[in-house]
C-alpha positions in Angstrom: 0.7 8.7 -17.1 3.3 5.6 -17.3 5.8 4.9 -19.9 7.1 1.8 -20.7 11.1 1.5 -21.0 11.8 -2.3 -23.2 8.9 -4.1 -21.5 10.6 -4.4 -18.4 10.6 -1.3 -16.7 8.1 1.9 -16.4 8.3 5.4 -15.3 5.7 7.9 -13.8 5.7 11.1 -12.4 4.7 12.1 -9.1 4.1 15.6 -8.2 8.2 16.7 -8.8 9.5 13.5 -8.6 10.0 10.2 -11.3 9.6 6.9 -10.0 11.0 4.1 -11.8 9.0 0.5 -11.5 9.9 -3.1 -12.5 7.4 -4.9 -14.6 6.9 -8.5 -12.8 4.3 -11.0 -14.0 0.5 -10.0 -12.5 -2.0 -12.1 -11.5 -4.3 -11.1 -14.2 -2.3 -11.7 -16.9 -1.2 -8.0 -17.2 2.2 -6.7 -15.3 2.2 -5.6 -11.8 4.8 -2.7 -11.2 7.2 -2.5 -8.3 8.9 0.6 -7.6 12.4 0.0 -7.4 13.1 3.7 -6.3 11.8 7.6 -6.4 13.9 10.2 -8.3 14.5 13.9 -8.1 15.8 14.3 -11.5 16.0 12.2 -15.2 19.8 11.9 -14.8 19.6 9.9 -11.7 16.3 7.4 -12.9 18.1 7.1 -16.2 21.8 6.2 -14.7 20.3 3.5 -12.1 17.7 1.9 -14.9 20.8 1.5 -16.8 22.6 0.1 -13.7 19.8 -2.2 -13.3 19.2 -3.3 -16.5 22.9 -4.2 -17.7 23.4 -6.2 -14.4 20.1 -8.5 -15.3 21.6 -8.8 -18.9 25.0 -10.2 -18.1 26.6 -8.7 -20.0 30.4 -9.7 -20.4 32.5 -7.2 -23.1 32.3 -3.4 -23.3 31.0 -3.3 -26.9 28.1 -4.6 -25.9 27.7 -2.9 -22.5 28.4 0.5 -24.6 25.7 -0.5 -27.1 22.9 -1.5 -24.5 23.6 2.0 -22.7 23.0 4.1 -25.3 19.9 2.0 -26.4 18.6 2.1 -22.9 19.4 6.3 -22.5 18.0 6.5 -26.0 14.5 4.9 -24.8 14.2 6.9 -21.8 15.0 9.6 -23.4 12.0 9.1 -25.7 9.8 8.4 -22.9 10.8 11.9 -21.4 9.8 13.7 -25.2 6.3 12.6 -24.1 3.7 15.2 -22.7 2.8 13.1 -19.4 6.8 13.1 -18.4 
């Protein structure tokens, strides 16, 4: 099952392993997902989606790199209280 992280990312399991995916416009009108790498544990997906992310917001004071962290770990870690993750 996939969950969606703030309409930009989504995360899946595969057998052990989470893979974290990029939502990019689809041809359909829906998202098409590319994987932007395969995880062994939360810790690491979490840390890099939250490397990711900041980068593509630009980010430019501490306060509001702090805030966007903690809303980003908070979402995933929402997404990891589901059943399917």
């Amino acid at each position: 099952m996939r969950q969606d992280i703030d309409g930009r990312y989504a995360i899946t399991r595969y057998k052990d392993d989470y893979v974290l995916y990029t939502m990019c416009p689809g041809d359909n009108g829906g998202p098409r997902l590319a994987v932007l790498a395969i995880y062994q544990t939360r810790v690491e997906l979490v840390s890099d989606l939250i490397n990711h992310a900041t980068r593509r917001a630009g980010l430019m004071d501490i306060p509001a790199l702090i805030a966007e962290m903690q809303r980003l770990a908070e979402l995933c870690q929402r997404a990891f209280n589901l059943p399917a993750l």
